[in-house]
MIKETOR-949011 format. One record per residue (C-alpha): residue in three letters; residue number from 1; x, y, z. Coordinates in steps of 0.2 Angstrom, whole numbers. Each point is the difference from the previous one (the first is absolute). Example, Ala and Ser with C-alpha at 12.3 -4.5 7.8 and 13.67 -1.06 7.14 Angstrom:
BEGIN
<"ALA",1,<62,-22,39>>
<"SER",2,<6,17,-3>>
% end
This chain:
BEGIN
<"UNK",1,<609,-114,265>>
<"UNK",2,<12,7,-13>>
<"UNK",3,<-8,17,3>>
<"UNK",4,<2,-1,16>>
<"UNK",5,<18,-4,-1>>
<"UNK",6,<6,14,-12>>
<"UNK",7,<-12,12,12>>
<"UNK",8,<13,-6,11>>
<"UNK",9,<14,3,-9>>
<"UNK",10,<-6,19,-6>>
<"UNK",11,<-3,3,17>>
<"UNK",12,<17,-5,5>>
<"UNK",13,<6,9,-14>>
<"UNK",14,<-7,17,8>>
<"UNK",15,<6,-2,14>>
<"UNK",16,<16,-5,-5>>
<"UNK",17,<1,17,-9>>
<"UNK",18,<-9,9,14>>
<"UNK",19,<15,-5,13>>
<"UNK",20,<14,5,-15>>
<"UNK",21,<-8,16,0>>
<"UNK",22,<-1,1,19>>
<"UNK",23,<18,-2,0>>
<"UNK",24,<2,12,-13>>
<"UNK",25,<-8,17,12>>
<"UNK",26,<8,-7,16>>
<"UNK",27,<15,1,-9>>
<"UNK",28,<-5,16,-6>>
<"UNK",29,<-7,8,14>>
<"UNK",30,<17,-5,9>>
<"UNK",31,<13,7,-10>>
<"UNK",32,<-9,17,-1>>
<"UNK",33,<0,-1,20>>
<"UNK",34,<16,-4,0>>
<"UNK",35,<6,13,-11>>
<"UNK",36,<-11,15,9>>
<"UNK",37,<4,-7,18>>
<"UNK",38,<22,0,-5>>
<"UNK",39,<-5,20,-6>>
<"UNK",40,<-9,2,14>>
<"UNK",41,<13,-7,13>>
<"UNK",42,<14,13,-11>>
<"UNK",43,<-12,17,2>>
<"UNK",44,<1,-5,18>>
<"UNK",45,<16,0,2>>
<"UNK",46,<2,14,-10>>
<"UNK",47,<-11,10,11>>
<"UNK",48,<8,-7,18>>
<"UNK",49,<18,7,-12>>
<"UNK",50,<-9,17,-2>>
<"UNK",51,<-9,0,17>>
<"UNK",52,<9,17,5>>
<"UNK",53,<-4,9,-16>>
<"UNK",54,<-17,-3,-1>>
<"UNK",55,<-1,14,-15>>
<"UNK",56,<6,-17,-12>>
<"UNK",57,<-15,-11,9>>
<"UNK",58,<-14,4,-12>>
<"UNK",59,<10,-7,-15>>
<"UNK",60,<2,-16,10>>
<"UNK",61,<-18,2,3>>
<"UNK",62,<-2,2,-17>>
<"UNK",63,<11,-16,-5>>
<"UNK",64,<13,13,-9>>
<"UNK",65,<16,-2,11>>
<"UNK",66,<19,-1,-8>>
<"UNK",67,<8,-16,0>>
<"UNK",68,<-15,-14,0>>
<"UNK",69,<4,-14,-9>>
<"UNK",70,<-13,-10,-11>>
<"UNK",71,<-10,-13,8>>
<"UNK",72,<-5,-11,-14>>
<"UNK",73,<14,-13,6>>
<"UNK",74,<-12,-4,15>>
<"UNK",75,<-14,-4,-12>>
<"UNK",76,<12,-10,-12>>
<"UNK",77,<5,-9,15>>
<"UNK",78,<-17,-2,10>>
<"UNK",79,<-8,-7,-19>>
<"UNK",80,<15,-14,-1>>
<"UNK",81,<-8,-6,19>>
<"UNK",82,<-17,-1,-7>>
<"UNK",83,<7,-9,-17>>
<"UNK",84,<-4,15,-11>>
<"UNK",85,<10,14,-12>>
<"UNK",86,<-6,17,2>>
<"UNK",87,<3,16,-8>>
<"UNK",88,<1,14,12>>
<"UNK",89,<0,19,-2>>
<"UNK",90,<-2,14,12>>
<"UNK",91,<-19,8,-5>>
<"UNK",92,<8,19,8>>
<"UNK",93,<9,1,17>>
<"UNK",94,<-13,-6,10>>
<"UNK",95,<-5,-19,-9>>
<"UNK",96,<4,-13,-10>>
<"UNK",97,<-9,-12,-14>>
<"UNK",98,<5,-17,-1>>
<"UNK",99,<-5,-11,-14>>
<"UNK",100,<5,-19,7>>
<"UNK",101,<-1,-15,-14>>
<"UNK",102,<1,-18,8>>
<"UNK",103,<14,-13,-5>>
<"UNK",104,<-13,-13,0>>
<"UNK",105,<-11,-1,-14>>
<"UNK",106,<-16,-4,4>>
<"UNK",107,<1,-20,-6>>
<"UNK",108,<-6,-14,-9>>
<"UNK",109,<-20,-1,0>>
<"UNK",110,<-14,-4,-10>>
<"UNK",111,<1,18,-7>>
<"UNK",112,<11,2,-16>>
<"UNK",113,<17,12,2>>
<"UNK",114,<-2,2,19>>
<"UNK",115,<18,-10,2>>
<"UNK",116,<10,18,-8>>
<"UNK",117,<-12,11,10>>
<"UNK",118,<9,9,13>>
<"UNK",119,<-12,11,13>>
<"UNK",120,<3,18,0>>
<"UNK",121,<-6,14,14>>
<"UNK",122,<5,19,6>>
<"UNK",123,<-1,8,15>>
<"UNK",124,<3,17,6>>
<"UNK",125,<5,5,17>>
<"UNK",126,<2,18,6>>
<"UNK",127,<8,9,16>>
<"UNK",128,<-10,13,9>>
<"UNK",129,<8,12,11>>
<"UNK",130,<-7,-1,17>>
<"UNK",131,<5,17,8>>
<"UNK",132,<-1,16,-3>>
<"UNK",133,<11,16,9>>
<"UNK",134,<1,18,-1>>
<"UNK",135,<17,10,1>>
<"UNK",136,<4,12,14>>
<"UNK",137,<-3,18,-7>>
<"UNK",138,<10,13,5>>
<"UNK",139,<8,2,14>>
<"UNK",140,<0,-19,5>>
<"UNK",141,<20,-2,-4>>
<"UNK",142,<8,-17,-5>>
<"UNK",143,<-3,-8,15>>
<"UNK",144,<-18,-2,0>>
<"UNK",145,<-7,-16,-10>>
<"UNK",146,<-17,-1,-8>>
<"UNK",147,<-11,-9,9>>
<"UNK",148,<-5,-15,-9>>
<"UNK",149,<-19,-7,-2>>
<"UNK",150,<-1,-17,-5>>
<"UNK",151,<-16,-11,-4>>
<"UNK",152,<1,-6,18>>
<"UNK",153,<11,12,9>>
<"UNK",154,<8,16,1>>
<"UNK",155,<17,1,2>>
<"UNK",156,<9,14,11>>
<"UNK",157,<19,0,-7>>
<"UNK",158,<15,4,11>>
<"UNK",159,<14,5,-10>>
<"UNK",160,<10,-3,16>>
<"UNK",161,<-6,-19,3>>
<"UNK",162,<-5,-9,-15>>
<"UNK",163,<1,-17,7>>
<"UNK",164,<-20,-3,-3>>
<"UNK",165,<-5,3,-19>>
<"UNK",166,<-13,-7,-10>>
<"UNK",167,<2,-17,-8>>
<"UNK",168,<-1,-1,-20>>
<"UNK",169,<-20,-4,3>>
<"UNK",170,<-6,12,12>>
<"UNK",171,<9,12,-15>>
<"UNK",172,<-9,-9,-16>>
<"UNK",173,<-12,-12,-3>>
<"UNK",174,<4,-13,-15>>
<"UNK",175,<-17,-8,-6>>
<"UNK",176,<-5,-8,-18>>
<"UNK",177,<-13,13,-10>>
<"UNK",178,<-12,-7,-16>>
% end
């Protein structure tokens, strides 16, 4: 009976740890998202700014366009929802790397040292540009805008009426990569 009860007790121990570390990727997994997706929603705009001079529009593609901000705040604050610290770093324009440690420790159990362990987890999320364009050659003039092939549609700009324009995910996808 006495094995059966600390078989109980390793078991819950386990799982105890296995939920901790559970915590620790969704945490993770969330503040990388979060960073990517704030980058992502900046590129956009950048590109709705720079609609008319599409010449700048494969550096935004590219995730190299003046005047983005770091995003690493979003992961900072998206960690603290899911009771976590995360160190955050942009891994080149286009993702992030998150490492996320949980405030928690993982408890008090039948195991020795498990009430100063603290579950830890990275994630990586990356933004893919989703359309691609080819300038006007020649004799086109200023007036003429690329047309724009995205994963799901082409896009035929008029420089004279651009009140329909892609949103920030028909122009990037934002997705986690291992």
């Amino acid at each position: 009976m006495a094995g059966l009860l600390f078989l109980a007790f390793a078991y819950l121990a386990v799982g105890q740890a296995a939920a901790n570390r559970n915590g620790a990727q969704t945490a993770a997994d969330a503040a990388a998202l979060a960073a990517a997706l704030d980058t992502r929603d900046q590129l956009a705009d950048k590109w709705v700014e720079d609609v008319l001079d599409p010449t700048k529009w494969q550096a935004i593609f590219d995730g190299i366009a003046e005047g983005l901000t770091p995003s690493c705040w979003r992961a900072d604050q998206l960690a603290a929802q899911n009771d976590a610290n995360v160190q955050c770093g942009p891994d080149g324009p286009l993702a992030y790397t998150v490492e996320a440690k949980t405030n928690k420790s993982v408890g008090e159990s039948i195991v020795p040292g498990t009430e100063d362990r603290h579950s830890r987890a990275s994630a990586t999320a990356v933004i893919d540009p989703l359309c691609t364009f080819e300038l006007p050659g020649g004799d086109a003039g200023g007036d003429v805008l690329p047309q724009l092939s995205c994963k799901d549609r082409n896009w035929v700009l008029d420089p004279d009426d651009l009140t329909v324009l892609p949103e920030p995910e028909d122009l990037f996808d934002v997705h986690l990569v291992d």
